[in-house]
Wavefront OBJ file of the C-alpha trace (Angstrom):
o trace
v 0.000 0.000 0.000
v 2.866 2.727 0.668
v 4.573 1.537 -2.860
v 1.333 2.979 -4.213
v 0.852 6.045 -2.281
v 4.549 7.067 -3.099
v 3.446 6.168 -6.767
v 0.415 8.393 -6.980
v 2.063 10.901 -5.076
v 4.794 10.702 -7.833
v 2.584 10.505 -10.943
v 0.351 13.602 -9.285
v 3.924 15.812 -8.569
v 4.655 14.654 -12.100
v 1.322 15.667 -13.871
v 1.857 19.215 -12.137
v 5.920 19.862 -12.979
v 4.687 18.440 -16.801
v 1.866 21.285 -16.650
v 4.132 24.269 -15.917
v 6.440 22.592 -17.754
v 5.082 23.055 -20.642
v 2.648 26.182 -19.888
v 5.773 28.406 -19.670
v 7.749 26.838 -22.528
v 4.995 27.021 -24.804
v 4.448 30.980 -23.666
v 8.165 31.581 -24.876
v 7.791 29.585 -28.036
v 4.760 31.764 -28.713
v 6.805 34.840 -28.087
v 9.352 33.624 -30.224
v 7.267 32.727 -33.306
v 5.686 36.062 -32.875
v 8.235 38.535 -32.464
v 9.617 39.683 -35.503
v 13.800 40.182 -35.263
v 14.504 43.860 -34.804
v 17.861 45.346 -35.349
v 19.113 48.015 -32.087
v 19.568 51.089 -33.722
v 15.845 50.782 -35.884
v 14.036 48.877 -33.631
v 10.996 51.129 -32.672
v 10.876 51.545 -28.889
v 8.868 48.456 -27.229
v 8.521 44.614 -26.930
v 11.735 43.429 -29.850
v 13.268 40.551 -30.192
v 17.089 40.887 -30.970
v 20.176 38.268 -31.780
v 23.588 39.498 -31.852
v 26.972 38.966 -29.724
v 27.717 39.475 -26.464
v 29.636 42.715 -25.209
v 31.307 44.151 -21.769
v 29.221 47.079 -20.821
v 32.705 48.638 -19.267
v 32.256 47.914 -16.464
v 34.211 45.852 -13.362
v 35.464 42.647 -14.489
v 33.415 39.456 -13.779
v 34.583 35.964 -12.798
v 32.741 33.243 -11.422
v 33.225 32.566 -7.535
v 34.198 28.319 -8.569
v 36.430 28.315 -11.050
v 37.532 32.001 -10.907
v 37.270 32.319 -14.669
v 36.611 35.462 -16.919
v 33.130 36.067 -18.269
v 30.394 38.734 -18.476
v 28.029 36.663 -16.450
v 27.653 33.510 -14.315
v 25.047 31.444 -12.346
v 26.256 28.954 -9.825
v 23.858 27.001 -8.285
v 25.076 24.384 -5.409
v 23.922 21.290 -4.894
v 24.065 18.487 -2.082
v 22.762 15.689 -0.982
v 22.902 13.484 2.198
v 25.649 10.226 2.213
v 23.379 8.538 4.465
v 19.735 9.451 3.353
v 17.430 6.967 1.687
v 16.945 9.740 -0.804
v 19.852 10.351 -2.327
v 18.844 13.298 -5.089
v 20.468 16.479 -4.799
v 18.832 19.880 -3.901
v 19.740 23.302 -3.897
v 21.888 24.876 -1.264
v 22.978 28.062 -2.545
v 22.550 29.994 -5.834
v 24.478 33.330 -7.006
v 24.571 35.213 -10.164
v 26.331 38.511 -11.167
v 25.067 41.817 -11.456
v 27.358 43.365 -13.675
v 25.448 44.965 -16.798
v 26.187 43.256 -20.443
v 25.709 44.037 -23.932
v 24.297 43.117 -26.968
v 25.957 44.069 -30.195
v 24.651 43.951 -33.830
v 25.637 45.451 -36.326
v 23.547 48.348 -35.663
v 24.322 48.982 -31.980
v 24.666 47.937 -28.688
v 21.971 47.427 -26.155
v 22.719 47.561 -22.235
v 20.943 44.398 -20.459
v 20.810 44.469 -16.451
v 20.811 40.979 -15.221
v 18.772 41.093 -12.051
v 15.668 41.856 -14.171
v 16.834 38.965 -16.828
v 15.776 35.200 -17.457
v 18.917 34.361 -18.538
v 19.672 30.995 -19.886
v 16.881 29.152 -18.075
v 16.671 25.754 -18.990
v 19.989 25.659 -20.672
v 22.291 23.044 -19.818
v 25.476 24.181 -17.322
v 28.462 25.003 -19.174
v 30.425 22.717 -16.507
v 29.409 20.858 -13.315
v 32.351 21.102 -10.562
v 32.336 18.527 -8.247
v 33.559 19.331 -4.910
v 33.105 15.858 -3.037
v 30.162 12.827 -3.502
v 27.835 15.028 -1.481
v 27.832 18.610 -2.915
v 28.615 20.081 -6.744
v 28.586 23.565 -8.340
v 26.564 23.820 -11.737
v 28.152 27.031 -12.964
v 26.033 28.939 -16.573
v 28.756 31.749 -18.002
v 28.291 34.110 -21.044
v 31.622 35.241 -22.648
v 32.427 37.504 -25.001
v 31.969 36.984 -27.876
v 29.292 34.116 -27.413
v 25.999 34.781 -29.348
v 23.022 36.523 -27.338
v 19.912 36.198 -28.284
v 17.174 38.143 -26.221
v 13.497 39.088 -25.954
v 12.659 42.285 -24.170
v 11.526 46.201 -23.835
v 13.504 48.474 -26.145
v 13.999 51.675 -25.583
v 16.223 54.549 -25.551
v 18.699 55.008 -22.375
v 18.369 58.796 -21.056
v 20.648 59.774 -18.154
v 19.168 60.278 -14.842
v 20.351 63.866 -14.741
v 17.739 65.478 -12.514
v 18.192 62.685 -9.773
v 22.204 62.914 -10.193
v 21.960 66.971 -9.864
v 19.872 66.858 -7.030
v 21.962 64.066 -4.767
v 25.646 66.626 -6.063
v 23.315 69.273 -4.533
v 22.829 67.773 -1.241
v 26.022 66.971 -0.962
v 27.197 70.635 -1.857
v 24.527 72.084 1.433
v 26.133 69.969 3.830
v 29.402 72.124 3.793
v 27.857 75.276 4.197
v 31.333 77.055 4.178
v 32.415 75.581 0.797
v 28.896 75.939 -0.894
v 29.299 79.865 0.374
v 33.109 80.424 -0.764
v 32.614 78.867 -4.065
v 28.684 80.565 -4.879
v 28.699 83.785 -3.067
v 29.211 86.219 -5.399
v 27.969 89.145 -3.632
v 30.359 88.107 -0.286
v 27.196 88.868 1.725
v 27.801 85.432 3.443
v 24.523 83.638 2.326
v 23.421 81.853 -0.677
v 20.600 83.900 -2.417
v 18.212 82.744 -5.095
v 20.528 84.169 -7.930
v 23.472 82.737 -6.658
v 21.586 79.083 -5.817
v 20.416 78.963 -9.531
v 24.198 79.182 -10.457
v 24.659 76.008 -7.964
v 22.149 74.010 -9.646
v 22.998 74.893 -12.854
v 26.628 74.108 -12.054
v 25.844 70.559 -9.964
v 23.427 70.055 -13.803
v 26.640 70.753 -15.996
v 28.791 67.984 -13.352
v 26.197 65.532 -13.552
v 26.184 65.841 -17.430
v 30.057 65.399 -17.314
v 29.512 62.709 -15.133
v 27.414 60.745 -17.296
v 29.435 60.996 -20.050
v 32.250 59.917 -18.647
v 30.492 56.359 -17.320
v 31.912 53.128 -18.606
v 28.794 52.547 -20.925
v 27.813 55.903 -21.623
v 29.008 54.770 -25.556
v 25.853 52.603 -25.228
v 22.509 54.228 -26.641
v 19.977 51.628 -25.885
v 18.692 49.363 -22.490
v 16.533 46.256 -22.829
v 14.317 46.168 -20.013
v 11.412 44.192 -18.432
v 8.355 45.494 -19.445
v 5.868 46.537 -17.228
v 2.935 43.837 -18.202
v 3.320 39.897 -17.395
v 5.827 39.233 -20.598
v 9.439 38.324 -19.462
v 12.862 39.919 -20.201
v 14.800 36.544 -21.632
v 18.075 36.167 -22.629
v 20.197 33.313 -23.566
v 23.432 32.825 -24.739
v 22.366 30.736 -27.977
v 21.119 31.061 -31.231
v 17.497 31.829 -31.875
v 17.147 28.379 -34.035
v 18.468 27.088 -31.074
v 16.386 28.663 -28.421
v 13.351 28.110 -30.269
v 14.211 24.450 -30.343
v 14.948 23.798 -26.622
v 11.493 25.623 -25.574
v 9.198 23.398 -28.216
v 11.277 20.043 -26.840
v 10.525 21.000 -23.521
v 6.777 22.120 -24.300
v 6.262 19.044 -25.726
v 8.372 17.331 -22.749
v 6.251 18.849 -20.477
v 2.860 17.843 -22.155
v 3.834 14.394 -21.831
v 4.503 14.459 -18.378
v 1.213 16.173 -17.879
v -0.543 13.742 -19.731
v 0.834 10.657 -18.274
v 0.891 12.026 -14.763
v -3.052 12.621 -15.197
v -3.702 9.408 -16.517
v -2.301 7.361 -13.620
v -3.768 9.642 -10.930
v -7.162 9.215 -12.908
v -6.612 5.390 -13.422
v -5.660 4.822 -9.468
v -8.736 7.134 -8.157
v -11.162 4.921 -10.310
v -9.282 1.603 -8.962
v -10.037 2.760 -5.566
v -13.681 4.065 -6.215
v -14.278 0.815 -7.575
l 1 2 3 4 5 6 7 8 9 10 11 12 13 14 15 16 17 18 19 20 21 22 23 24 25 26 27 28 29 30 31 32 33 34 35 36 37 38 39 40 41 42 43 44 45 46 47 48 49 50 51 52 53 54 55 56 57 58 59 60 61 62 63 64 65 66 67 68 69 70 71 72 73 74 75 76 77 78 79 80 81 82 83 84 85 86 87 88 89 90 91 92 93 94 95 96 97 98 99 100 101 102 103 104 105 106 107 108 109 110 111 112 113 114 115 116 117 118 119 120 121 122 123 124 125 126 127 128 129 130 131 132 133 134 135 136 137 138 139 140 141 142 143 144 145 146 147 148 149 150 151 152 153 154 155 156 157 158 159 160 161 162 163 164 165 166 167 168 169 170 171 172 173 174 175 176 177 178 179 180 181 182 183 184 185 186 187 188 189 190 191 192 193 194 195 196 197 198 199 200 201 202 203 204 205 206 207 208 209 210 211 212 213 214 215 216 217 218 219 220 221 222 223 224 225 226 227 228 229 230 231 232 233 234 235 236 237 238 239 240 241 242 243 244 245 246 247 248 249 250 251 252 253 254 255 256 257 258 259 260 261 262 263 264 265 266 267 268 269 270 271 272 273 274
């Protein structure tokens, strides 16, 4: 009798991981079929599907915290598993990904992509699994440069933040009152009028300018974003033929397990109704 709980128990977890399975794999395949391949620089601001190469944004160097290897972004997930358990599968003890911005280059443009908002190479195979003893591993996903990026996301044209940057140089100015005075007082009256505070802000507006472009990916015109409805940012480092493959496998992967997770559940409820 327990054999056949743990059996419907299996087929029932089965019939659900085969569902969403293949409910989210299907949703990208539909949003790959139907999103036309945009180039950066003439892609009309919104939802775009691009494919091009992958690019440093200029920014601090990455390397993964395992092998200590170069890239412009990693996932390491770690595994482990009990010696002495009766269940000896592995589950997750730790996962970590960089935050370091990346690019994507055709031969348009670039495009800056921000991780943290980013499916990134879900479902993808590791690049390398690092075993550290029998009882705990490291499966480690890297993008290098250089390696093709293919990506699905919001568009649009990257503006610098000045007003935010001018007003955070401005509160820094006012909390050295003596410095703000020597360097905006021009009538030597010993207080900051509304002339002479205009000149401040407009001075703080021309640093933050200078600021901006001097950043590390100021050459960069364009950010892919999430957008702000239910439809993902996704990236992977792989073709689109490629991409487009691996979701309709696992769609259809995942239907199967739905279906022959409901079927048992249904046949063992109508053995025990019966």
């Amino acid at each position: 009798m327990t054999d056949e709980v743990q059996v419907f128990a299996f087929a029932a977890i089965t019939a659900v991981s085969g569902y969403l399975m293949w409910r989210r794999n299907m949703r990208a395949a539909n949003l790959i079929e139907g999103t036309a391949t945009s180039r950066v620089a003439s892609a009309a601001k919104g939802y775009v599907e691009l494919a091009g190469t992958a690019r440093g944004a200029g920014g601090k160097p990455v390397r993964d915290p395992i092998q200590f290897l170069g890239c412009l972004w990693y996932n390491v997930v770690t595994e482990k598993r009990s010696m002495w358990s009766r269940n000896r599968d592995w589950s997750v003890e730790r996962r970590e990904a960089s935050s370091e911005p990346l690019a994507l280059q055709d031969d348009s443009g670039s495009c800056l992509i921000t991780p943290g908002e980013a499916k990134i190479d879900e479902e993808q195979d590791p690049d390398v699994i690092v075993k550290e003893s029998s009882t705990r591993r490291h499966k480690i996903w890297r993008i290098h440069d250089g390696d093709p990026l293919y990506a699905l996301g919001f568009l649009e044209r990257r503006e610098p933040a000045l007003a935010g940057a001018q007003g955070e140089l401005l509160r820094v100015w006012k909390r050295d009152q003596a410095k703000l005075i020597e360097r905006f007082d021009g009538n030597g009256d010993g207080h900051i009028d509304a002339a002479e505070w205009e000149r401040a802000r407009h001075a703080a507006l021309e640093r933050a300018a200078a600021d901006a472009a001097a950043a590390p990916d100021a050459h960069i015109h364009y950010q892919l974003r999430r957008p702000g409805d239910d439809r993902p940012l996704l990236v992977a480092s792989r073709t689109e033929a490629e991409v487009s493959r691996r979701v309709t496998w696992r769609s259809r992967l995942g239907l199967a397990m739905f279906v022959g997770g409901t079927l048992y559940v249904l046949f063992a409820l109508q053995r025990y109704l019966t």
